[in-house]
N, CA, C and O atoms as a DFTB+ gen file, in Angstrom:
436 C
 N C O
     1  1      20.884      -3.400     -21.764
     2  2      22.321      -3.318     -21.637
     3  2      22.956      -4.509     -22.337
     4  3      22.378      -5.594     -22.281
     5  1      24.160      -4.377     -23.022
     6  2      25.034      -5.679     -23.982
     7  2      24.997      -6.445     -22.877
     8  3      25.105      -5.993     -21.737
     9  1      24.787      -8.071     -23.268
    10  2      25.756      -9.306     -22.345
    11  2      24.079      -9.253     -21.445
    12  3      24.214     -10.192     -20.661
    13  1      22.886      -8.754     -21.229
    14  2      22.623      -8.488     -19.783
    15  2      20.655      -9.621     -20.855
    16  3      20.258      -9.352     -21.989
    17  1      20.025     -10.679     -19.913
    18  2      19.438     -11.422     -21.038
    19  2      17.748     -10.531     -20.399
    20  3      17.449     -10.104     -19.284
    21  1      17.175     -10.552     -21.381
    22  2      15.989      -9.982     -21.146
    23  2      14.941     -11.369     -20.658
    24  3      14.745     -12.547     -20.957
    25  1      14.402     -10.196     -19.605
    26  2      13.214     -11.192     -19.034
    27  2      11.969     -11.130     -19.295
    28  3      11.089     -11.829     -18.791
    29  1      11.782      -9.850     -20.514
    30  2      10.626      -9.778     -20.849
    31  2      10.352     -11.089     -22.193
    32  3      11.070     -11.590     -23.058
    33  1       8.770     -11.266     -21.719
    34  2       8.118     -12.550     -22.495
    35  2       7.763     -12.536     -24.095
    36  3       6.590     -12.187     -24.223
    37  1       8.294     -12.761     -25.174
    38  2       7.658     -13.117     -26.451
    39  2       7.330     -13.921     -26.929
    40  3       7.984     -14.925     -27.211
    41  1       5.779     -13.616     -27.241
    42  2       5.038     -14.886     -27.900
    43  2       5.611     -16.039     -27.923
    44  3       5.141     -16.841     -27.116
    45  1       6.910     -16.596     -28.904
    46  2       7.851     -17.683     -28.903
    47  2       8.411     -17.955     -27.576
    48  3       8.610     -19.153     -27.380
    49  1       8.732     -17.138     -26.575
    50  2       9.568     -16.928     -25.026
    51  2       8.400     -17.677     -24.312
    52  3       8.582     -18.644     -23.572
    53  1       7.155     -17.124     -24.613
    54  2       6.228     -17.486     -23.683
    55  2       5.995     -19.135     -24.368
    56  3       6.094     -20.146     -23.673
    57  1       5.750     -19.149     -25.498
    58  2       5.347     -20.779     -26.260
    59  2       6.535     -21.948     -25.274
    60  3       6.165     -22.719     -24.388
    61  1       7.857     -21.776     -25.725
    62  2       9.202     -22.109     -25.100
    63  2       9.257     -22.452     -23.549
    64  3       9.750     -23.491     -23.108
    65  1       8.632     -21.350     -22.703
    66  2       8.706     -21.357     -21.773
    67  2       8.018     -22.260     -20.945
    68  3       8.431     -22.508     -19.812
    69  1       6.673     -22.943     -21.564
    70  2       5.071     -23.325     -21.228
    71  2       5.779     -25.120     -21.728
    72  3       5.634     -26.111     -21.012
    73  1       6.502     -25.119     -23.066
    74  2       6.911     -26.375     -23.443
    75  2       7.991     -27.541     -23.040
    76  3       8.033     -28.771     -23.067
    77  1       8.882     -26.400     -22.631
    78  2       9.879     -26.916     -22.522
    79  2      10.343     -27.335     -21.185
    80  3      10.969     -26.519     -20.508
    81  1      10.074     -28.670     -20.675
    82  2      10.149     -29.379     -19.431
    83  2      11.390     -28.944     -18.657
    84  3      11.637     -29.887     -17.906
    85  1      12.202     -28.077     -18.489
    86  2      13.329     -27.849     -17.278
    87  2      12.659     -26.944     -16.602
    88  3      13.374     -25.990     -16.294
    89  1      11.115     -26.831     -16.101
    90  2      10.705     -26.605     -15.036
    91  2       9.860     -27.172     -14.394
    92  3       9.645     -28.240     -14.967
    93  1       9.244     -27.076     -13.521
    94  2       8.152     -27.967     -12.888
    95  2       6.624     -27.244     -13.459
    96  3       6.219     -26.119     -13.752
    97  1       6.092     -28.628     -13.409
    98  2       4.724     -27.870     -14.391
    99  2       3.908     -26.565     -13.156
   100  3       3.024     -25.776     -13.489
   101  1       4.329     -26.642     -12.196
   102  2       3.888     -25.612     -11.122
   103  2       4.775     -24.286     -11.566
   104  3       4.141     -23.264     -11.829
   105  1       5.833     -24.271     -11.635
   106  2       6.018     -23.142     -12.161
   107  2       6.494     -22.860     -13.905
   108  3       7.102     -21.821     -14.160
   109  1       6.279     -23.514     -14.649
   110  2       5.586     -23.235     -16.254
   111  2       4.485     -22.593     -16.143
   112  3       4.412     -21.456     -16.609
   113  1       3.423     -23.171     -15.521
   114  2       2.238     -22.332     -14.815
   115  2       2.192     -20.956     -14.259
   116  3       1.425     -20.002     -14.388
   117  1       2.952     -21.117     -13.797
   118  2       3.198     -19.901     -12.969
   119  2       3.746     -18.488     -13.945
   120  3       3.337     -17.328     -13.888
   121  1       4.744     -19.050     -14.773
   122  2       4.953     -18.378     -15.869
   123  2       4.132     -17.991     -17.047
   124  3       3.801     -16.873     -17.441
   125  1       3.985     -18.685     -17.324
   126  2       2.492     -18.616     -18.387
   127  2       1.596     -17.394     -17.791
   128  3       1.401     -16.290     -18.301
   129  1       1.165     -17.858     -16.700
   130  2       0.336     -16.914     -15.878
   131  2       0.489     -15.491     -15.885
   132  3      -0.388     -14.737     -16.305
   133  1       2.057     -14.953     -15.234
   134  2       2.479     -13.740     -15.510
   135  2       2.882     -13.609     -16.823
   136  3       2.531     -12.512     -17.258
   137  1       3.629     -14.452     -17.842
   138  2       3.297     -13.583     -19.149
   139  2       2.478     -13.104     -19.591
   140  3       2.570     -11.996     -20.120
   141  1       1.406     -13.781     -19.522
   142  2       0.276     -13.603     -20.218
   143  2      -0.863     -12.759     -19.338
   144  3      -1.999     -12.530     -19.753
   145  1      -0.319     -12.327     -17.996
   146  2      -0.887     -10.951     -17.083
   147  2      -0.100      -9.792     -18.225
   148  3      -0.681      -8.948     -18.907
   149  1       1.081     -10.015     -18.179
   150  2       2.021      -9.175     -18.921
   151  2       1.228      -8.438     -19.865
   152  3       0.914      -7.256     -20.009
   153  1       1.015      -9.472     -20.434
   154  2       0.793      -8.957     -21.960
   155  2      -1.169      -8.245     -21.702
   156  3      -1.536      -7.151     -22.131
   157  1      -1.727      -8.854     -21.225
   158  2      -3.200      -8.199     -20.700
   159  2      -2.947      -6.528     -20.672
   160  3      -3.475      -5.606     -21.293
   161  1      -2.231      -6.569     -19.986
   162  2      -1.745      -5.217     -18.772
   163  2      -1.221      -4.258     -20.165
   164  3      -1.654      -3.121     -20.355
   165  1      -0.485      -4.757     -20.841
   166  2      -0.244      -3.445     -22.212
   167  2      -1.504      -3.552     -23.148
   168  3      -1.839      -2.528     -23.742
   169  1      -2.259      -4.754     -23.338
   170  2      -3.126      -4.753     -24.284
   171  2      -4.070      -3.669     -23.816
   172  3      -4.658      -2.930     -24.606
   173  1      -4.214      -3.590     -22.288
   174  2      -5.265      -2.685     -22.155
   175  2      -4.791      -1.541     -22.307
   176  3      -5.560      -0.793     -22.911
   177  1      -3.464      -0.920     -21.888
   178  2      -2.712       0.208     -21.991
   179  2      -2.851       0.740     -23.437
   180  3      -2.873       1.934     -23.738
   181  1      -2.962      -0.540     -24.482
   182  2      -3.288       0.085     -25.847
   183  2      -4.640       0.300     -26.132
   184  3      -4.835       1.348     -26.747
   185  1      -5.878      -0.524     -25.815
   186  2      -7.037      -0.442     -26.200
   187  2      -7.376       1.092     -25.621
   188  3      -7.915       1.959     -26.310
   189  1      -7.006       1.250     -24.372
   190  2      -7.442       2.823     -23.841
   191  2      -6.688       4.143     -24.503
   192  3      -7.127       5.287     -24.380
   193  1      -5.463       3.790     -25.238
   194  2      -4.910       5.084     -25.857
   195  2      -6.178       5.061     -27.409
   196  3      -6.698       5.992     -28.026
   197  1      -6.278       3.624     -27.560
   198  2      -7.207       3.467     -28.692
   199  2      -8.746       4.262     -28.929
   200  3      -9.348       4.646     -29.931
   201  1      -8.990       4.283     -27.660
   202  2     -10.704       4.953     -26.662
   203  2     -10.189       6.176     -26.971
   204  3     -10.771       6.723     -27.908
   205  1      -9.340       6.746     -26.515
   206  2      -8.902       8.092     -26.437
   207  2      -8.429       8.834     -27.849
   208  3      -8.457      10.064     -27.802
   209  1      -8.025       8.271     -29.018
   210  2      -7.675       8.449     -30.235
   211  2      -8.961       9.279     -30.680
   212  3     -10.086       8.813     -30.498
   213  1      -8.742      10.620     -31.315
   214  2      -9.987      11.693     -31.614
   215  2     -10.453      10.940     -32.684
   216  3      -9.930      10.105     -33.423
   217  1     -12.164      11.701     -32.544
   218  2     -12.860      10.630     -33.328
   219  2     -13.669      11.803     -34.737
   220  3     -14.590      11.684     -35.545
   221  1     -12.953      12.567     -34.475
   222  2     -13.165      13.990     -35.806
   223  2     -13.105      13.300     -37.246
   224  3     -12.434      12.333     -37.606
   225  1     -13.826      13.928     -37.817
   226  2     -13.155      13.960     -39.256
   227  2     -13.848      13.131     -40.527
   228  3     -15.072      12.999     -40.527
   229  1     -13.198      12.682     -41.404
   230  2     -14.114      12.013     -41.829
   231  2     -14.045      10.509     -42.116
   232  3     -12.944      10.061     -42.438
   233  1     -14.932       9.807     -42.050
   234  2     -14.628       7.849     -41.221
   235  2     -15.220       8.224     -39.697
   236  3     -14.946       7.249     -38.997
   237  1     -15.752       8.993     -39.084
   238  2     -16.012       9.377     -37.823
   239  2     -16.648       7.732     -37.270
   240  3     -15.997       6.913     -36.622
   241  1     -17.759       7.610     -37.640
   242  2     -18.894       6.541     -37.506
   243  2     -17.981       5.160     -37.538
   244  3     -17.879       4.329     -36.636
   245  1     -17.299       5.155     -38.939
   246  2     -16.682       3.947     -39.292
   247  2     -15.583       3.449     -37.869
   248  3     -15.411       2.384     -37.276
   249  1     -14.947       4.967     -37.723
   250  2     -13.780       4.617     -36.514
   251  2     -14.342       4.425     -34.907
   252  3     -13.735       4.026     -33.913
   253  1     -15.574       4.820     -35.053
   254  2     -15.894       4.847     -34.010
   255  2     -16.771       2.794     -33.594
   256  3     -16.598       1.963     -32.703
   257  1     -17.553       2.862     -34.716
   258  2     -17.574       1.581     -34.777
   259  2     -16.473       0.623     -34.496
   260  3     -16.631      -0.380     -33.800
   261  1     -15.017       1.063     -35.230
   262  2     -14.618      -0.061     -34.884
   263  2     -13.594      -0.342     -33.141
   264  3     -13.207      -1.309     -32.484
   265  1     -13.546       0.997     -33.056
   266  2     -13.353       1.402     -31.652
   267  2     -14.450       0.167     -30.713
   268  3     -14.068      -0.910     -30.255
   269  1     -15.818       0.733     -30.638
   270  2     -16.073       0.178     -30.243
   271  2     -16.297      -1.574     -30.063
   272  3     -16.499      -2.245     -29.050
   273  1     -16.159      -1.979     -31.569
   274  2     -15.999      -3.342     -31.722
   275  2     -14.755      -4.255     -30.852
   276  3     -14.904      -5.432     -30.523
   277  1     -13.567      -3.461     -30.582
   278  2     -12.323      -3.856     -30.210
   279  2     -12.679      -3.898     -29.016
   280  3     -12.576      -5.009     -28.495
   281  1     -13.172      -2.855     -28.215
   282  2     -13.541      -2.396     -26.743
   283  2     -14.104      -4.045     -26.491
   284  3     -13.671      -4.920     -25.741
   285  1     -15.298      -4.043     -27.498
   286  2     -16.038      -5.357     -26.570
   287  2     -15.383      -6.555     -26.908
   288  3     -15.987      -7.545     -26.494
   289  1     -14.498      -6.756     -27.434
   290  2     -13.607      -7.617     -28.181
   291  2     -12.751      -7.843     -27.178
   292  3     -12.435      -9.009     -26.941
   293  1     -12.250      -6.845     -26.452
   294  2     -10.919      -6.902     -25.955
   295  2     -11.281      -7.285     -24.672
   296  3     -10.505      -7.973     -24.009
   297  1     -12.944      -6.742     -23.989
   298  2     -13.488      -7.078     -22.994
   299  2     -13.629      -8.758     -22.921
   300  3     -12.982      -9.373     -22.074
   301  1     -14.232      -9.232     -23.562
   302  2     -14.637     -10.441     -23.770
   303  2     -13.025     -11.252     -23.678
   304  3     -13.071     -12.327     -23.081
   305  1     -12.195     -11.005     -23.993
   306  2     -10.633     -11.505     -24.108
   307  2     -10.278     -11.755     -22.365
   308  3     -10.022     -12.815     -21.795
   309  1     -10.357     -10.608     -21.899
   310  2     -10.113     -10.329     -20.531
   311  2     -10.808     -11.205     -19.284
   312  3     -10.482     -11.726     -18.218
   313  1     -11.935     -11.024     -20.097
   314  2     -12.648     -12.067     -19.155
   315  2     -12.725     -13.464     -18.837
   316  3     -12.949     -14.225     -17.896
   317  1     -12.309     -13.444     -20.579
   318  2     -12.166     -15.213     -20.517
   319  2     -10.440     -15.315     -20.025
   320  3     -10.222     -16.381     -19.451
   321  1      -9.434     -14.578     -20.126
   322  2      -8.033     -14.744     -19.019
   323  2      -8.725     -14.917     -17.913
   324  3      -8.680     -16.066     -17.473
   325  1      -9.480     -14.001     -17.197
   326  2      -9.636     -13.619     -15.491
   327  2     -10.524     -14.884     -15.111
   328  3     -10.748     -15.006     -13.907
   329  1     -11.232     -16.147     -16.234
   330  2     -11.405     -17.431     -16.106
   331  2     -10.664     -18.108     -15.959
   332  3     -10.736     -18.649     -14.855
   333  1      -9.508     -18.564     -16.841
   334  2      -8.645     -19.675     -16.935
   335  2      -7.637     -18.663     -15.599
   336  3      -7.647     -19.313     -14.553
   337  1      -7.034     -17.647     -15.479
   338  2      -6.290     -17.545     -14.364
   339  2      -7.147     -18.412     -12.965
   340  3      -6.703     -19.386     -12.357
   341  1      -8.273     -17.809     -12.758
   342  2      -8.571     -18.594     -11.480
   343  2      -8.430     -19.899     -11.230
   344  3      -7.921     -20.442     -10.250
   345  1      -8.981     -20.428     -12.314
   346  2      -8.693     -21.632     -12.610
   347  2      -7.247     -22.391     -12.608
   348  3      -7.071     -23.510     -12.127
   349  1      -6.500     -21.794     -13.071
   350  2      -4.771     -22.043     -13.125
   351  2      -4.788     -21.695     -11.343
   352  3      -4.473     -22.720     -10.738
   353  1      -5.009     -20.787     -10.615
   354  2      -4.626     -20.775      -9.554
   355  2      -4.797     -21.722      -8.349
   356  3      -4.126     -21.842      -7.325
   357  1      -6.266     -22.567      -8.931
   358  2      -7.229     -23.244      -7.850
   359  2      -6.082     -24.569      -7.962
   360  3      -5.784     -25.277      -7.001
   361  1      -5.501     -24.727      -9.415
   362  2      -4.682     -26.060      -9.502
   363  2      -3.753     -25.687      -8.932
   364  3      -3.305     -26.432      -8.061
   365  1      -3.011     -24.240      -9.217
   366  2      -1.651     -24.462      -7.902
   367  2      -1.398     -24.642      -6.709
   368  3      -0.419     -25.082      -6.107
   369  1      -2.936     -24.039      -6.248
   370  2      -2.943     -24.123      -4.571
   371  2      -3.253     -25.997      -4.533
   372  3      -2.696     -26.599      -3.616
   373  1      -3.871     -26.585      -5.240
   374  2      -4.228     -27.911      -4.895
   375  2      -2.474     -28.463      -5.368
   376  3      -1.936     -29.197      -4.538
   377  1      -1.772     -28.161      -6.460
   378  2      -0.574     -29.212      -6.396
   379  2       0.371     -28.416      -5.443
   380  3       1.556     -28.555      -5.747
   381  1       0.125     -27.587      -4.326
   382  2       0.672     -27.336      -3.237
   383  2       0.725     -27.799      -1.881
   384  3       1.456     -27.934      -0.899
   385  1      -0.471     -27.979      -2.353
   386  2      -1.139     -29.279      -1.134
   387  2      -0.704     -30.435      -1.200
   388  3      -0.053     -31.000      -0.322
   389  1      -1.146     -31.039      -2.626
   390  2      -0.533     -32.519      -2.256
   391  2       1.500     -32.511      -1.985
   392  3       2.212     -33.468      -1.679
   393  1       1.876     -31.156      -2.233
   394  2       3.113     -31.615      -2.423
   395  2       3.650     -31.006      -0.638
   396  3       4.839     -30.701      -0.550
   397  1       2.915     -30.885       0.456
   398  2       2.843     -30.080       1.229
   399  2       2.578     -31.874       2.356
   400  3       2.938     -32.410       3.405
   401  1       2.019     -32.016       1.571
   402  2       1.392     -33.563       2.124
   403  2       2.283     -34.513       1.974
   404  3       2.497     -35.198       2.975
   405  1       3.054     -34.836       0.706
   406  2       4.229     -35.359       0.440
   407  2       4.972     -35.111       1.389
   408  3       5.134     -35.969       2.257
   409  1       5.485     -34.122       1.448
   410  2       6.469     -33.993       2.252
   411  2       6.311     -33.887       3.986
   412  3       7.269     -33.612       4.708
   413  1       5.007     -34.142       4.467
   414  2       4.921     -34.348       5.948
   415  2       4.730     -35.791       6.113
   416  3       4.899     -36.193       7.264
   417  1       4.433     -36.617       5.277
   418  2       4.543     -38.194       5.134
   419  2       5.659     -38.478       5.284
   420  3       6.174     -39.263       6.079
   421  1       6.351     -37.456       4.049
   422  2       8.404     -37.734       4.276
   423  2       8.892     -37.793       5.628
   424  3       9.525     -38.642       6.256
   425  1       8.509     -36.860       5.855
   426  2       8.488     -36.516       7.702
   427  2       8.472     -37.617       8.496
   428  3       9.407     -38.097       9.137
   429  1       7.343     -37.986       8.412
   430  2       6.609     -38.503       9.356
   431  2       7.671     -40.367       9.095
   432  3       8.342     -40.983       9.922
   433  1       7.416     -40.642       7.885
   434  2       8.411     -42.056       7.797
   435  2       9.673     -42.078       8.605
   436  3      10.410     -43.064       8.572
């Protein structure tokens, strides 16, 4: 809709978003995180219309090869996200803590 700002993430949106300090590095993180779920989530939506693309004709072998090359390509991609996410997560729950801790010290003074 005119006037109305999009919240979906581009490459540059997501770079911008990760760089640019007017947020707290807990939630830059946090962002990063779901863009880049974002973008997983269609990549696979494409690799599987890709699986599904008929494999007739002639290049059969060639397309099918490279079908499959992408498949394990795209696997290997996924896996190494579903690494660094856990990882990104184990640090948010820990700078939740200390900041959870901060503030019952605040308390407590």
């Amino acid at each position: 809709m005119p006037g109305e700002r999009s919240t979906k993430f581009t490459p540059i949106r997501l770079v911008l978003t990760f760089l640019i300090p007017t947020a707290s590095p807990l939630t830059r993180s946090h962002n990063l995180t779901e863009a880049t779920r974002d973008m997983v989530k269609k990549s696979t939506e494409d690799v599987k219309a890709l699986a599904a693309f008929p494999a007739g004709g002639s290049g059969q072998a060639h397309r099918k090869a490279i079908q499959t090359k992408m498949g394990r390509d795209f696997t290997t991609a996924l896996q190494g996200f579903q690494r660094v996410q856990r990882l990104s997560a184990e640090k948010q729950r820990g700078t939740v803590e200390v900041q959870k801790r901060a503030v019952e010290a605040a308390e407590e003074a």
